[in-house]
C-alpha positions as CSV (number, residue, x, y, z in Angstrom):
1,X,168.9,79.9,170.1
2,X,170.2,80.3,166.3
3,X,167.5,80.9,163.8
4,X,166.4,77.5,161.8
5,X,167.3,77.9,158.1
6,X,163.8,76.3,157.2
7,X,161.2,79.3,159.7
8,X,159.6,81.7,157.6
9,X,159.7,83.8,161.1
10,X,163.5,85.0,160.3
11,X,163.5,87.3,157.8
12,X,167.2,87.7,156.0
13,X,167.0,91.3,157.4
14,X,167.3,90.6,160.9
15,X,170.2,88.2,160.3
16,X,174.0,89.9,160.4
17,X,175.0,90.4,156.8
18,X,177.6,88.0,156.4
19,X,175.5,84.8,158.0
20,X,175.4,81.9,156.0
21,X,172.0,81.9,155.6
22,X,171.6,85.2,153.5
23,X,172.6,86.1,149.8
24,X,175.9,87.4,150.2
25,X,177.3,90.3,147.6
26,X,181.2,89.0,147.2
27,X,180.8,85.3,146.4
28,X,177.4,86.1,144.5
29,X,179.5,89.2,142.4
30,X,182.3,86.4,142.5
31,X,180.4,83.7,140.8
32,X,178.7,85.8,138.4
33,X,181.7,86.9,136.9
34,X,183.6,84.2,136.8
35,X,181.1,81.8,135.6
36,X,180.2,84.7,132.6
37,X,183.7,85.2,132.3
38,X,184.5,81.1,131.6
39,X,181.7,80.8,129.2
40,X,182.8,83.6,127.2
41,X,186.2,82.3,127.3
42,X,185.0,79.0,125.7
43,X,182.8,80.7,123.2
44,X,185.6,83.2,121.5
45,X,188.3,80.3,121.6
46,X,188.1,79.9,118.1
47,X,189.3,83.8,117.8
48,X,192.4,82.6,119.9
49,X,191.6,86.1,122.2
50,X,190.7,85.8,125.9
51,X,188.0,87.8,128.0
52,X,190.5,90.2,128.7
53,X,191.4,91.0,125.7
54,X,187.9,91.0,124.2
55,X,187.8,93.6,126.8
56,X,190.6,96.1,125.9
57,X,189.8,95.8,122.0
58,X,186.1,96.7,122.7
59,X,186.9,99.7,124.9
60,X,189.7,100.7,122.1
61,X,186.8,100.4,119.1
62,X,184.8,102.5,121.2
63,X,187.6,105.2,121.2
64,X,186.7,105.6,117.9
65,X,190.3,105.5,116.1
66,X,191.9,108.3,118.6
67,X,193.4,105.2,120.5
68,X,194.0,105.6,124.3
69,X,197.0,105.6,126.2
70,X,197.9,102.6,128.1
71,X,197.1,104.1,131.7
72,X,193.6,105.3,129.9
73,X,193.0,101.6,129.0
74,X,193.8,100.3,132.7
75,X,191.6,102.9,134.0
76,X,188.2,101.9,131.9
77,X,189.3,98.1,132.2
78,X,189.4,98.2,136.4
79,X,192.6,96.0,136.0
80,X,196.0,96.5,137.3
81,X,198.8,98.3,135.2
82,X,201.2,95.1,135.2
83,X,198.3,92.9,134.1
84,X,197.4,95.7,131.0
85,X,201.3,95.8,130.2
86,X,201.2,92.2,129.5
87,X,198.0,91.8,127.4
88,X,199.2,94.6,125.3
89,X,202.3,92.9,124.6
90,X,200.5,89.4,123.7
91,X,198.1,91.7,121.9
92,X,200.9,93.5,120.1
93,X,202.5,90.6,118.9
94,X,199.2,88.7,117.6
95,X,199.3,91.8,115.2
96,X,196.0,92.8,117.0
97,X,196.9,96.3,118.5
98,X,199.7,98.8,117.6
99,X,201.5,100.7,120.5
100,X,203.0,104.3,119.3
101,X,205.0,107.0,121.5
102,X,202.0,109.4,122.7
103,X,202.1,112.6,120.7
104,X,202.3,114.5,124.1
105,X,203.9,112.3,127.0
106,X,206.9,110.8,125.3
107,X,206.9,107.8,128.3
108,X,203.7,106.8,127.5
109,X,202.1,104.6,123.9
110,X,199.0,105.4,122.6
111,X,196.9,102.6,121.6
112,X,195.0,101.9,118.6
113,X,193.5,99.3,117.2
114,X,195.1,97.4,113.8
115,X,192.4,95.9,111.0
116,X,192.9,92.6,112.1
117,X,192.3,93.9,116.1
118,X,188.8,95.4,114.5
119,X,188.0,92.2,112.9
120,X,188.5,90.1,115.6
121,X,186.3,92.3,118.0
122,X,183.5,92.4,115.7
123,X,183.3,88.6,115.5
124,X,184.1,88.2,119.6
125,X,181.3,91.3,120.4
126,X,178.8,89.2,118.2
127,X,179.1,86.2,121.0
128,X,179.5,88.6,124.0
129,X,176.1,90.3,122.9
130,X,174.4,86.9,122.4
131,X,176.0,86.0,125.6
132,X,174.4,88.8,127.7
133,X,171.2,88.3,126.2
134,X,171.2,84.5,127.3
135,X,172.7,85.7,131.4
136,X,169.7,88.9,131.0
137,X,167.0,86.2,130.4
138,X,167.2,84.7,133.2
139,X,165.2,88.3,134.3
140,X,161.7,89.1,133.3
141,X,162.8,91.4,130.5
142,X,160.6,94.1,132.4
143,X,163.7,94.3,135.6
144,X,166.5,94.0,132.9
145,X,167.5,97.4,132.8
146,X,166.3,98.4,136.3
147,X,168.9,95.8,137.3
148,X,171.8,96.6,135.0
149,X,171.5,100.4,136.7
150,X,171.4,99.0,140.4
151,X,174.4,96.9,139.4
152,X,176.3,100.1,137.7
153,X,175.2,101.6,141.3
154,X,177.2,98.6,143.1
155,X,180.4,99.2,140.6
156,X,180.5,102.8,141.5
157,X,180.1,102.1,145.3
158,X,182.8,99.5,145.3
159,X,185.2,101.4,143.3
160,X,184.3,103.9,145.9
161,X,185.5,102.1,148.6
162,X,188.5,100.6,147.0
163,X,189.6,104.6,146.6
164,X,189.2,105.5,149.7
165,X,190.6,102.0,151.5
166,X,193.9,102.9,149.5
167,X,194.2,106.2,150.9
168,X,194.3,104.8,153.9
169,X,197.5,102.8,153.1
């Protein structure tokens, strides 16, 4: 007889991972990002930039002027190289980035940030912070950071497994 969603006497532990009745990681992951991901879409509007590219211009300020090349930047983002290519184009052309033959691999751009790239992060990473601080305070401010480490533990082992299910192509 199936376990009745309502008896204390099943524990979630003794039900098979992906039962209806449990907290399941993809659609929870899933809904967390997107729904973070929409409100931060409506909040920098205004700066006419989207999620994404709030993204790349806050891991290219953090480069600290060197720039990065454009495989670099699709490596820290977790995104695909096709996906990259294009937001560095809309980027380029917004006047928001500049792309310039690496000094060493003449197939590849670095990437650097332009003044009005630098502005426009600064304004976006003022929302994003106030943004995570609303999402984080939903936790007793005691498990915040115990919980942003378990979560950085659930990125690496999912970026784990994506490695090692595409050597298995």
């Amino acid at each position: 007889m199936p376990p009745n969603k309502n008896s204390n006497s099943t524990s979630a532990d003794s039900l098979p991972i992906d039962a209806p009745e449990r907290r399941r990681l993809p659609p929870l992951l899933r809904r967390s990002w997107f729904s973070m991901n929409q409100a931060l879409r409506r909040r920098i509007l205004h700066l006419e930039i989207t999620p994404d590219q709030f993204t790349a211009l806050r891991i290219l300020g953090e480069a600290e002027g060197k720039g990065l090349s454009q495989r670099e930047l699709t490596e820290v983002m977790s995104s695909d190289p096709n996906t990259v290519a294009s937001l560095l184009e809309r980027m380029e052309s917004n006047g928001l980035i500049q792309r310039r033959p690496h000094e060493k691999d003449k197939r590849a751009h670095r990437i650097k940030l332009l003044a009005k790239g630098k502005r426009t992060y600064l304004a976006a990473r003022e929302v994003a912070v106030q943004l995570q601080k609303e999402i984080l305070s939903a936790l007793p401010e005691d498990r915040r950071e115990s919980f942003l480490q378990e979560l950085t533990l659930v990125a690496g082992a999912c970026r784990t497994a994506a490695e090692a299910s595409s050597r298995r192509d």
